[in-house]
Chimera marker file (.cmm) of the C-alpha trace (Angstrom):
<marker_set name="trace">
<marker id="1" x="43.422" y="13.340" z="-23.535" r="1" g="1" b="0" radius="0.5"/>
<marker id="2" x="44.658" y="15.945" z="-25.918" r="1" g="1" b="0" radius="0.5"/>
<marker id="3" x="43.395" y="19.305" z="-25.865" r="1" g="1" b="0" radius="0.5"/>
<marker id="4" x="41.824" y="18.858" z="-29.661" r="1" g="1" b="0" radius="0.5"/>
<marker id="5" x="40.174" y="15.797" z="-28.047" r="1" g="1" b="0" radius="0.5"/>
<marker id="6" x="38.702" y="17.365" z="-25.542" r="1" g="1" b="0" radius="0.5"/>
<marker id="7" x="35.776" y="19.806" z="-27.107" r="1" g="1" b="0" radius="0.5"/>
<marker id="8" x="34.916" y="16.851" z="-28.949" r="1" g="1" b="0" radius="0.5"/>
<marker id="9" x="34.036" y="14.415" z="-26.417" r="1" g="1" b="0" radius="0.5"/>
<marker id="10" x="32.401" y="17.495" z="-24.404" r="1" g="1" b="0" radius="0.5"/>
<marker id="11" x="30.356" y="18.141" z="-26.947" r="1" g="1" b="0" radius="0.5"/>
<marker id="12" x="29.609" y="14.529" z="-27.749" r="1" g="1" b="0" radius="0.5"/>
<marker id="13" x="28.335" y="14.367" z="-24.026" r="1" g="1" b="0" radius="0.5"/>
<marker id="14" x="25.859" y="17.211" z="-24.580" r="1" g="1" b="0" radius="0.5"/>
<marker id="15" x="24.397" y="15.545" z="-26.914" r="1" g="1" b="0" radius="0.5"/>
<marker id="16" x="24.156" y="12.433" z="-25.354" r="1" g="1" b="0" radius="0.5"/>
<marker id="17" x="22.547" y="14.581" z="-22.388" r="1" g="1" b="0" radius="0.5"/>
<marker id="18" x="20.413" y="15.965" z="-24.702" r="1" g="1" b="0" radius="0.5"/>
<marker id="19" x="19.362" y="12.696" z="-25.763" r="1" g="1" b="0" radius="0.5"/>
<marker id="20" x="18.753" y="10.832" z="-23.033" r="1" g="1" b="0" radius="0.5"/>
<marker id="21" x="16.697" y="14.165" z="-21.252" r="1" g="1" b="0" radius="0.5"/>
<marker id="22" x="14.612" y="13.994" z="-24.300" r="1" g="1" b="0" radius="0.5"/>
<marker id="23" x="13.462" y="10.071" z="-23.587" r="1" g="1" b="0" radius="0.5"/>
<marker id="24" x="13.606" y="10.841" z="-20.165" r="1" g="1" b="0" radius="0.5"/>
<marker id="25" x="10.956" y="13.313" z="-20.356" r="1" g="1" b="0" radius="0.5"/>
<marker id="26" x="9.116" y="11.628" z="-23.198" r="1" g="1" b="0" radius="0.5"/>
<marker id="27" x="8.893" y="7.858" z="-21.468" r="1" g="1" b="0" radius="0.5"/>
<marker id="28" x="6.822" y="8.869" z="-18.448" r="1" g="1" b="0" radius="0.5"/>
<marker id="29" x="4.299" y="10.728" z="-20.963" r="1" g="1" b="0" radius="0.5"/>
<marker id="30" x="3.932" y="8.054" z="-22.691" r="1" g="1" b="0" radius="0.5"/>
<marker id="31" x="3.468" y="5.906" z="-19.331" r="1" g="1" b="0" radius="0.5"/>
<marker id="32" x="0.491" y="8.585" z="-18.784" r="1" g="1" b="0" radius="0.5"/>
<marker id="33" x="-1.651" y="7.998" z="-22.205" r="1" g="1" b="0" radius="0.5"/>
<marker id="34" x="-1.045" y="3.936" z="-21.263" r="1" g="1" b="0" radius="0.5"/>
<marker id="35" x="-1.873" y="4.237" z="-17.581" r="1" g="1" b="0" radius="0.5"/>
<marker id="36" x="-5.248" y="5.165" z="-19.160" r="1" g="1" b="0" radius="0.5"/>
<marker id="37" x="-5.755" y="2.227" z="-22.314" r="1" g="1" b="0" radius="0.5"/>
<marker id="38" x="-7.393" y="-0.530" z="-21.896" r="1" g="1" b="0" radius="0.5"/>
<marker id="39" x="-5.185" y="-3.325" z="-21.567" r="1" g="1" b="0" radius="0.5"/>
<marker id="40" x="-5.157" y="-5.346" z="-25.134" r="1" g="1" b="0" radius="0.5"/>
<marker id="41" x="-6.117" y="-1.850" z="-26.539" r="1" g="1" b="0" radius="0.5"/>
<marker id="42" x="-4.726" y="-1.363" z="-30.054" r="1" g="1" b="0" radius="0.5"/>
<marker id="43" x="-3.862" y="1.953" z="-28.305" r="1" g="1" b="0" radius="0.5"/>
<marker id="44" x="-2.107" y="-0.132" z="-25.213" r="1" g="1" b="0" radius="0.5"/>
<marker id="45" x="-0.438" y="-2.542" z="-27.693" r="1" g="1" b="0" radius="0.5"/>
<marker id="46" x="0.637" y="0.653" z="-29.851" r="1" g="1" b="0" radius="0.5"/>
<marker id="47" x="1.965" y="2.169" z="-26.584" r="1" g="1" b="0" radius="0.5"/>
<marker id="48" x="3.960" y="-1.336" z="-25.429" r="1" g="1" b="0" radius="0.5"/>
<marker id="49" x="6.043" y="-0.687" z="-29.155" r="1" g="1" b="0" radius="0.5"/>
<marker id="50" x="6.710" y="2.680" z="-28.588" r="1" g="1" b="0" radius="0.5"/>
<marker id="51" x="7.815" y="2.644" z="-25.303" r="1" g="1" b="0" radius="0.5"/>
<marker id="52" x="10.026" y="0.122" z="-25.587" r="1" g="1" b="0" radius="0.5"/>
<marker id="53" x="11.899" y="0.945" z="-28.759" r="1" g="1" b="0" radius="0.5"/>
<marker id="54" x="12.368" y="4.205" z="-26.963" r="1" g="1" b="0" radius="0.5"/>
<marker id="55" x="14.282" y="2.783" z="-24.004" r="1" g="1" b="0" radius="0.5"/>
<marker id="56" x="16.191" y="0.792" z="-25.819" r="1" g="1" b="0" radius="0.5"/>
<marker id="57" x="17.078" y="2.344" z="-29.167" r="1" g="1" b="0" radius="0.5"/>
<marker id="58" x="17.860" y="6.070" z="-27.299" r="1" g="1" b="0" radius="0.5"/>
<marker id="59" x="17.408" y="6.244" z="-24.175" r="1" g="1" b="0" radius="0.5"/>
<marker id="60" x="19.524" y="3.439" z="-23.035" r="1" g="1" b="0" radius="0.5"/>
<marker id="61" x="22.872" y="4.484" z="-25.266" r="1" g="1" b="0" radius="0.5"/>
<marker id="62" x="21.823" y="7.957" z="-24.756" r="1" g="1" b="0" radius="0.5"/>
<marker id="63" x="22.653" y="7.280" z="-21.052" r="1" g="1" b="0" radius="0.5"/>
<marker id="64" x="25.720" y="4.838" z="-21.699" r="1" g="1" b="0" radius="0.5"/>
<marker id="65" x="27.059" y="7.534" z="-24.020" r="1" g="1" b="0" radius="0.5"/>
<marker id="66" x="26.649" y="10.384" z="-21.184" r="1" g="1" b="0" radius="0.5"/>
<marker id="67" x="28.146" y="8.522" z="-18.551" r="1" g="1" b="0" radius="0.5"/>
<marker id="68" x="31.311" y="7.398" z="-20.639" r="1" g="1" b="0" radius="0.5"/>
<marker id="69" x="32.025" y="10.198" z="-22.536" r="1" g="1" b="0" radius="0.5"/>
<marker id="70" x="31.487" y="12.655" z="-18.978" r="1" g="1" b="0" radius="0.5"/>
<marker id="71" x="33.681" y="10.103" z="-16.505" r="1" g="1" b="0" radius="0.5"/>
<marker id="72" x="35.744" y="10.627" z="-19.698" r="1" g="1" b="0" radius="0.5"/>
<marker id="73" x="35.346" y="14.623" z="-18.993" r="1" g="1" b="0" radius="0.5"/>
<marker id="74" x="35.825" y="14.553" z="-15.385" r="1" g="1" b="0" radius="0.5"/>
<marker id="75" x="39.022" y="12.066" z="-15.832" r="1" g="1" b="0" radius="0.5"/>
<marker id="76" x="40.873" y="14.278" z="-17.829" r="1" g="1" b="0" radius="0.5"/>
<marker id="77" x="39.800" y="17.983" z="-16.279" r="1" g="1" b="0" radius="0.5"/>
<marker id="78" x="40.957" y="15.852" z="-12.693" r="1" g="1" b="0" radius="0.5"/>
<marker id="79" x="37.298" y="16.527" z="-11.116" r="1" g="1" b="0" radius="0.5"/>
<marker id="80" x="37.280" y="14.088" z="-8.662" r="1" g="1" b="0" radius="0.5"/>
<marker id="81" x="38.354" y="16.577" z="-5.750" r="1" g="1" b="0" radius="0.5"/>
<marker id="82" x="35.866" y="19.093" z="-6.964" r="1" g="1" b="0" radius="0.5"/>
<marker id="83" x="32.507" y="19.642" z="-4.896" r="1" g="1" b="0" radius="0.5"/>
<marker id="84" x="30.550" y="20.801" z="-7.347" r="1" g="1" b="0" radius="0.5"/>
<marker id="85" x="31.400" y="17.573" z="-9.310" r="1" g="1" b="0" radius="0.5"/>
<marker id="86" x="30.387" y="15.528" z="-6.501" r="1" g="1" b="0" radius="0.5"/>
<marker id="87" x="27.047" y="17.235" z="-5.868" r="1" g="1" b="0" radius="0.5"/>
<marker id="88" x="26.436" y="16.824" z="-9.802" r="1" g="1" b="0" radius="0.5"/>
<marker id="89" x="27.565" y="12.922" z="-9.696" r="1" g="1" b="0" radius="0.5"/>
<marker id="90" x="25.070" y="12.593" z="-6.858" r="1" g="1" b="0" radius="0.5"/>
<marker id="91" x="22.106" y="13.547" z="-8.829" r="1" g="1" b="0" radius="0.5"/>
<marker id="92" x="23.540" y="11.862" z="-11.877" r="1" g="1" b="0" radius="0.5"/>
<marker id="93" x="22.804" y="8.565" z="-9.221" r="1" g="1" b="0" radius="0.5"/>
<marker id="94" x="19.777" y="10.057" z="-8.474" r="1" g="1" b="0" radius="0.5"/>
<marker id="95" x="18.675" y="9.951" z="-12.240" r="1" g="1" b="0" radius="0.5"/>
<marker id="96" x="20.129" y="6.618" z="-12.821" r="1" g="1" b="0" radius="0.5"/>
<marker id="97" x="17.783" y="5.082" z="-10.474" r="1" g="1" b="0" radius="0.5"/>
<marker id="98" x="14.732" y="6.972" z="-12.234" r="1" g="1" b="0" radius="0.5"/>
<marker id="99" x="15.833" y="5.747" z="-15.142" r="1" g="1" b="0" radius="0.5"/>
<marker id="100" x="16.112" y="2.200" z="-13.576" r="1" g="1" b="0" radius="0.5"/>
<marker id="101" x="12.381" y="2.643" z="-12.167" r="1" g="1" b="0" radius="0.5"/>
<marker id="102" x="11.498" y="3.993" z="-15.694" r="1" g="1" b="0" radius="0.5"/>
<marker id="103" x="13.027" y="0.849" z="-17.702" r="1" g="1" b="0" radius="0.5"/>
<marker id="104" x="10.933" y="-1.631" z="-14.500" r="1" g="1" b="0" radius="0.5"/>
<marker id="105" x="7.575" y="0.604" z="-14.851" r="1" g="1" b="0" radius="0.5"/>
<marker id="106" x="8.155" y="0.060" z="-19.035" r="1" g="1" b="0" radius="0.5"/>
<marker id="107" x="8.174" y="-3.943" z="-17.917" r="1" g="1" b="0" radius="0.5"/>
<marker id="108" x="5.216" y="-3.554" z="-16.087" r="1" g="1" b="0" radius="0.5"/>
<marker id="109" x="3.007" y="-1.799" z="-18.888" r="1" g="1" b="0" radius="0.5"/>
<marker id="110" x="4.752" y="-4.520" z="-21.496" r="1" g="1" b="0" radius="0.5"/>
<marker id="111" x="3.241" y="-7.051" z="-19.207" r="1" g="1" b="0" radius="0.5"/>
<marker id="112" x="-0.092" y="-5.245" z="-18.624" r="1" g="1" b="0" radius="0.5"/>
<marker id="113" x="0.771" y="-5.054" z="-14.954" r="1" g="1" b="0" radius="0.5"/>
<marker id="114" x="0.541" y="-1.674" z="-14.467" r="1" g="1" b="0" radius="0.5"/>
<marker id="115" x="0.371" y="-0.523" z="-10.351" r="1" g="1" b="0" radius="0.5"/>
<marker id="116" x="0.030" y="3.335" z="-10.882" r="1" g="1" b="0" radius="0.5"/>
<marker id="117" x="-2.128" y="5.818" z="-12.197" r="1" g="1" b="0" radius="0.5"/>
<marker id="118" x="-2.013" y="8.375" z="-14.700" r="1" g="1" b="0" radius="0.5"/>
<marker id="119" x="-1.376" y="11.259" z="-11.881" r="1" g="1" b="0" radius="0.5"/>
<marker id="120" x="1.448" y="9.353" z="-10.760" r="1" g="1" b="0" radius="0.5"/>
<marker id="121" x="3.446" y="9.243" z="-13.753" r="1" g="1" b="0" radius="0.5"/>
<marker id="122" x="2.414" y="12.831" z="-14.800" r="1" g="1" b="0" radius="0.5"/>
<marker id="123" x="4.649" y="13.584" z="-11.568" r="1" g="1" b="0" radius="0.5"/>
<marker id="124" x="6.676" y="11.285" z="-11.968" r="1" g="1" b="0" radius="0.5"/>
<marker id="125" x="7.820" y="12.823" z="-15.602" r="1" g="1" b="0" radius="0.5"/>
<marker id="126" x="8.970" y="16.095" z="-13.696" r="1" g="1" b="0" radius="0.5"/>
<marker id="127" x="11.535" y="14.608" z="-11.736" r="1" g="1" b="0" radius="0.5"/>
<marker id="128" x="14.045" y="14.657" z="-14.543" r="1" g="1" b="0" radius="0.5"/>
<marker id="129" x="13.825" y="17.843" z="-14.879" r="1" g="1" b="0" radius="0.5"/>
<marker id="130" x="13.959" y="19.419" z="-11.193" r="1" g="1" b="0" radius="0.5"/>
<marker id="131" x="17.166" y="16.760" z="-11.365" r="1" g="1" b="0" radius="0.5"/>
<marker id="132" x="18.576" y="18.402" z="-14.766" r="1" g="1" b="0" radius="0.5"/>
<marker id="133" x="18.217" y="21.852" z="-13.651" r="1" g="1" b="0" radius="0.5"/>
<marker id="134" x="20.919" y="21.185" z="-10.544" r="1" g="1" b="0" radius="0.5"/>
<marker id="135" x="22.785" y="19.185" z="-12.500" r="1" g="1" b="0" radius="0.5"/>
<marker id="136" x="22.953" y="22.085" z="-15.044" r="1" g="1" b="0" radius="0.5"/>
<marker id="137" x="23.491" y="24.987" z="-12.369" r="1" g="1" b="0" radius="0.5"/>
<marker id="138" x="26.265" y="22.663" z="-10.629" r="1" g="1" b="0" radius="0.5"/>
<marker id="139" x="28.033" y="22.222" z="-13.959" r="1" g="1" b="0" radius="0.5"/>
<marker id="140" x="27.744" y="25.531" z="-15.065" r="1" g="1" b="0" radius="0.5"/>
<marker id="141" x="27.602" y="27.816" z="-11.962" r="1" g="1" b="0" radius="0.5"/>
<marker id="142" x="29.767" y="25.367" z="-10.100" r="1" g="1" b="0" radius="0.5"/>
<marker id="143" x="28.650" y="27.269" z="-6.651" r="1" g="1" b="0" radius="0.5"/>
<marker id="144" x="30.471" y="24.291" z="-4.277" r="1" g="1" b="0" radius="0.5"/>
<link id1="1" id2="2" r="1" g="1" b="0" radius="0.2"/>
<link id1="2" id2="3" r="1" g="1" b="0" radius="0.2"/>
<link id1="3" id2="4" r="1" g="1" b="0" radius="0.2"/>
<link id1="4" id2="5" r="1" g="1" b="0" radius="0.2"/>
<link id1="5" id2="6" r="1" g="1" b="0" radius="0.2"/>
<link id1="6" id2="7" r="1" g="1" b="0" radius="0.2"/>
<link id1="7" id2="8" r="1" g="1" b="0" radius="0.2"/>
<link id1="8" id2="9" r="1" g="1" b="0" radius="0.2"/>
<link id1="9" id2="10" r="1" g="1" b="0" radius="0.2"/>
<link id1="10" id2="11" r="1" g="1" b="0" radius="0.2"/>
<link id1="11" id2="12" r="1" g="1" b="0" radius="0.2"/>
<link id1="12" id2="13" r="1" g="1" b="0" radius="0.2"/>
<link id1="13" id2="14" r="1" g="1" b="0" radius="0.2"/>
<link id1="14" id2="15" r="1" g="1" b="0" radius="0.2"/>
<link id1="15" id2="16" r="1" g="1" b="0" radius="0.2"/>
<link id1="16" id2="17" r="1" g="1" b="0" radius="0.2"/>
<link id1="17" id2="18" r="1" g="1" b="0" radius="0.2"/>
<link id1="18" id2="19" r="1" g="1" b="0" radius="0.2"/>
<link id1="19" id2="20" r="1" g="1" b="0" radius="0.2"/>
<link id1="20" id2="21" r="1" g="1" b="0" radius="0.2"/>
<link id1="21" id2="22" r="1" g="1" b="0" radius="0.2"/>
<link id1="22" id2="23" r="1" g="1" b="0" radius="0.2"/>
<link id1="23" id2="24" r="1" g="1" b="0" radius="0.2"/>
<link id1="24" id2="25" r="1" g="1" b="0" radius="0.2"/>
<link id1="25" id2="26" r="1" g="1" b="0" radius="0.2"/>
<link id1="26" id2="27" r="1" g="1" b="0" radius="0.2"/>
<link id1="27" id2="28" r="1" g="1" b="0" radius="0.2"/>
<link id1="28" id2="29" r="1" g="1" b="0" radius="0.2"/>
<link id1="29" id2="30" r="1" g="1" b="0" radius="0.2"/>
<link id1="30" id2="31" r="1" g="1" b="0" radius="0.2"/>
<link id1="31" id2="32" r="1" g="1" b="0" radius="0.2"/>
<link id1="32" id2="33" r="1" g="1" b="0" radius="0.2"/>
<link id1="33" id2="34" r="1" g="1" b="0" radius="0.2"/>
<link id1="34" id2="35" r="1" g="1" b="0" radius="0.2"/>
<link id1="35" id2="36" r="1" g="1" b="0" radius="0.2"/>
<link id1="36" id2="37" r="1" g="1" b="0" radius="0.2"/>
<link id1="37" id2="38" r="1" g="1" b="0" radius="0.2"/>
<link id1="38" id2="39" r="1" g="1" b="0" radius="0.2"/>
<link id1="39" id2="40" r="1" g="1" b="0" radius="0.2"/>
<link id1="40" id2="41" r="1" g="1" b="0" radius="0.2"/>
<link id1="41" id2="42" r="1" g="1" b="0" radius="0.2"/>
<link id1="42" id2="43" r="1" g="1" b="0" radius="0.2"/>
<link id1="43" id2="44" r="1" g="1" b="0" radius="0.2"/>
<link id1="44" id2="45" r="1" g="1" b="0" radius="0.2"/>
<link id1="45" id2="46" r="1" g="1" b="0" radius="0.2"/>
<link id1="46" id2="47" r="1" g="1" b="0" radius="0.2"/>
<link id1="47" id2="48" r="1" g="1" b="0" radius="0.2"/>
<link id1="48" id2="49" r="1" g="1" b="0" radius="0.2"/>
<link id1="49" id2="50" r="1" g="1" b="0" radius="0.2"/>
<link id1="50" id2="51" r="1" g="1" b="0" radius="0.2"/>
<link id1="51" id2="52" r="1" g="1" b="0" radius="0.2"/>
<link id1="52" id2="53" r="1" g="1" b="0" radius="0.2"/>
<link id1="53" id2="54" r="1" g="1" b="0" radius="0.2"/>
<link id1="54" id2="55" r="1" g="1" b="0" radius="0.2"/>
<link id1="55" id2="56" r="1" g="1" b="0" radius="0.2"/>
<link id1="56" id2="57" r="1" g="1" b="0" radius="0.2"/>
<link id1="57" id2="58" r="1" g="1" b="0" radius="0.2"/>
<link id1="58" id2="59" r="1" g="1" b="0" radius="0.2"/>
<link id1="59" id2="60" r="1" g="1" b="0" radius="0.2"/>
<link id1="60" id2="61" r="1" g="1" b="0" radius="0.2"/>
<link id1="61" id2="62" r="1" g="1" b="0" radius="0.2"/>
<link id1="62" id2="63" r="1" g="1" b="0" radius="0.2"/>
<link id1="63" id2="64" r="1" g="1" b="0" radius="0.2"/>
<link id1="64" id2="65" r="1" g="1" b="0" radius="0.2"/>
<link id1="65" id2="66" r="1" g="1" b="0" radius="0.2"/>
<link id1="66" id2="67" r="1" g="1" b="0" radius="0.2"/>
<link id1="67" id2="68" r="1" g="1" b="0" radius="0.2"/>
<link id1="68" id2="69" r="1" g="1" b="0" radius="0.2"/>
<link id1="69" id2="70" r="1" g="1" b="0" radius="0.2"/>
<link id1="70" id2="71" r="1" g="1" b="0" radius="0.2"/>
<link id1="71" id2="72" r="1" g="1" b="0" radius="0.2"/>
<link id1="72" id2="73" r="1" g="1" b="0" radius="0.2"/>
<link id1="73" id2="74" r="1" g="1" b="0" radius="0.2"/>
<link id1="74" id2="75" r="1" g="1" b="0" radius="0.2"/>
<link id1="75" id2="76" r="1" g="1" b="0" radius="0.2"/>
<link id1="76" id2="77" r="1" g="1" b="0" radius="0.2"/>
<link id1="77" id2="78" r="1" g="1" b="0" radius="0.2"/>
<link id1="78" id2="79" r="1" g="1" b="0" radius="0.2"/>
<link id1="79" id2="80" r="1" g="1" b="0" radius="0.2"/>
<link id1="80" id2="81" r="1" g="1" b="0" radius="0.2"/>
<link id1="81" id2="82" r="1" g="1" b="0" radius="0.2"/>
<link id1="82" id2="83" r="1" g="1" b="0" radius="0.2"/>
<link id1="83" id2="84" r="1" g="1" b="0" radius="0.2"/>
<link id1="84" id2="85" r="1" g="1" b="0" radius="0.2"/>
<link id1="85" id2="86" r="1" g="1" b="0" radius="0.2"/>
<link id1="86" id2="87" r="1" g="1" b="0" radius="0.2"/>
<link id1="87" id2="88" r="1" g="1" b="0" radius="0.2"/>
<link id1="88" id2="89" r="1" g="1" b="0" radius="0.2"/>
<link id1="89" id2="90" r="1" g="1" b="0" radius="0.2"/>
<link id1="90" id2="91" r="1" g="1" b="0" radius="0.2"/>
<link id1="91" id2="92" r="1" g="1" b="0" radius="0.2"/>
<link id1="92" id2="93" r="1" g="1" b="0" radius="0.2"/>
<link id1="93" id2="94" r="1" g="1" b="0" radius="0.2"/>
<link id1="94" id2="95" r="1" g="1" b="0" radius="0.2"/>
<link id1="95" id2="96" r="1" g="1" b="0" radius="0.2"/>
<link id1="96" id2="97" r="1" g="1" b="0" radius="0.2"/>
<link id1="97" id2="98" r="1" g="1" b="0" radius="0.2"/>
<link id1="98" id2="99" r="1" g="1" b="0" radius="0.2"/>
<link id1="99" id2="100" r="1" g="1" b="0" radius="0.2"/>
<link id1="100" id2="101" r="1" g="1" b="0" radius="0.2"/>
<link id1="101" id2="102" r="1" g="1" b="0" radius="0.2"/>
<link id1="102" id2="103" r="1" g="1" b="0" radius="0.2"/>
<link id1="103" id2="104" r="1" g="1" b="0" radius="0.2"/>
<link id1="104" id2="105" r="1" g="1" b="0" radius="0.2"/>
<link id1="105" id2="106" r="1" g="1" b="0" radius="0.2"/>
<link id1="106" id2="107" r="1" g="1" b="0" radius="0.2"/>
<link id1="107" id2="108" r="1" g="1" b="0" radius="0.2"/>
<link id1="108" id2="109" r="1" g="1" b="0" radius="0.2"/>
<link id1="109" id2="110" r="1" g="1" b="0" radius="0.2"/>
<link id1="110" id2="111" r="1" g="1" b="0" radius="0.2"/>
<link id1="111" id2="112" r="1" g="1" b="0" radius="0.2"/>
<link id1="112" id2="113" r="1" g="1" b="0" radius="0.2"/>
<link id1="113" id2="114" r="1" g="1" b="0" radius="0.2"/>
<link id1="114" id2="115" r="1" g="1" b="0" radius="0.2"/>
<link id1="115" id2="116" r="1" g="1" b="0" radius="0.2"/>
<link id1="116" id2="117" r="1" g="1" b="0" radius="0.2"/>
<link id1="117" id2="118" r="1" g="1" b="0" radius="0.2"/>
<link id1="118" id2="119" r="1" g="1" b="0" radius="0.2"/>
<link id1="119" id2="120" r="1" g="1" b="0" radius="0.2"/>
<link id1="120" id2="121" r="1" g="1" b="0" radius="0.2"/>
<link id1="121" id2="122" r="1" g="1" b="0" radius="0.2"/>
<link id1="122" id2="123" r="1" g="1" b="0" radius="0.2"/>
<link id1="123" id2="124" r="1" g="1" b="0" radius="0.2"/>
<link id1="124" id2="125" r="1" g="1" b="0" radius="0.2"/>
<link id1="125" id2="126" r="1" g="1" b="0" radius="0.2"/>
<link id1="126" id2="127" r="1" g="1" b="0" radius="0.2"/>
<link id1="127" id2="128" r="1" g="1" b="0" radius="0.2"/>
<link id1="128" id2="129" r="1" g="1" b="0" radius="0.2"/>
<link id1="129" id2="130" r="1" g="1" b="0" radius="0.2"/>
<link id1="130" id2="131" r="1" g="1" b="0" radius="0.2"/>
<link id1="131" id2="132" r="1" g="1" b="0" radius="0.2"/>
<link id1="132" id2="133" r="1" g="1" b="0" radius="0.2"/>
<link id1="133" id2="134" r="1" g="1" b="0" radius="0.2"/>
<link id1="134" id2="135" r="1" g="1" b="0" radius="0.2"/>
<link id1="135" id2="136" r="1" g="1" b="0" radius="0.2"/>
<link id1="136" id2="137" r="1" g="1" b="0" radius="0.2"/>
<link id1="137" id2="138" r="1" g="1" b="0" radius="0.2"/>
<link id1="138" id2="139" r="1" g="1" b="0" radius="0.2"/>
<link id1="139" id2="140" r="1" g="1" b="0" radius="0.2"/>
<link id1="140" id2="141" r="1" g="1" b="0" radius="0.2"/>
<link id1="141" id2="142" r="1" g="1" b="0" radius="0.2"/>
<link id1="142" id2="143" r="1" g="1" b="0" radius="0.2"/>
<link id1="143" id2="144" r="1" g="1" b="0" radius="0.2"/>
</marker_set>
């Protein structure tokens, strides 16, 4: 990768962070306000729309984007040795799965199947962030 390349695709990544952070943190909110329609609500049917075309119109590519464009990163800088970078890609795995439960939780509200409360996902909607703030620190601070 050439070294004009470079800043570009970092700061492509960012914003693909920043992007899919932002639906990450948004999704399980909206999980909340559902967790407490009634199902067949115009509310709960409202809700089924939103949450959806979130997932898959930014969160989704958000997270695509931020995995290619940082294995992109990590290629060229030569991370792979580094053990910062493999306490970040850790809780990059970590956050993939939430996302995973996030996109299965999404089916279960489309399907008015819902198994969890409102508490649930208002905890639930802090894990990205105790997971972004090491993932930050790692990247930044790189203290490994």
């Amino acid at each position: 990768m050439s070294a004009e390349l470079y800043p570009w695709i970092k700061a492509l990544h960012v914003i693909a962070v920043i992007a899919w952070m932002a639906g990450m943190l948004y999704l399980p909110r909206l999980f909340v306000y559902h967790a407490t329609a009634a199902k067949g609500s115009e509310l709960s049917e409202t809700l089924k729309v939103m949450e959806r075309r979130l997932l898959r119109a930014i969160v989704n590519p958000a997270m695509i984007a931020a995995w290619i464009l940082g294995l992109s990163l990590a290629w060229a800088g030569d991370r792979w040795g580094e053990g910062w970078f493999h306490g970040k890609l850790a809780l990059l795995v970590a956050m993939q799965i939430l996302h995973a439960a996030y996109a299965r939780w999404r089916r279960h509200f489309a399907a008015d199947a819902n198994r969890h409360s409102a508490r649930f996902y208002r905890f639930m909607n802090e894990a990205p962030t105790v997971l972004l703030v090491a993932i930050v620190i790692l990247a930044v601070v790189k203290p490994l």
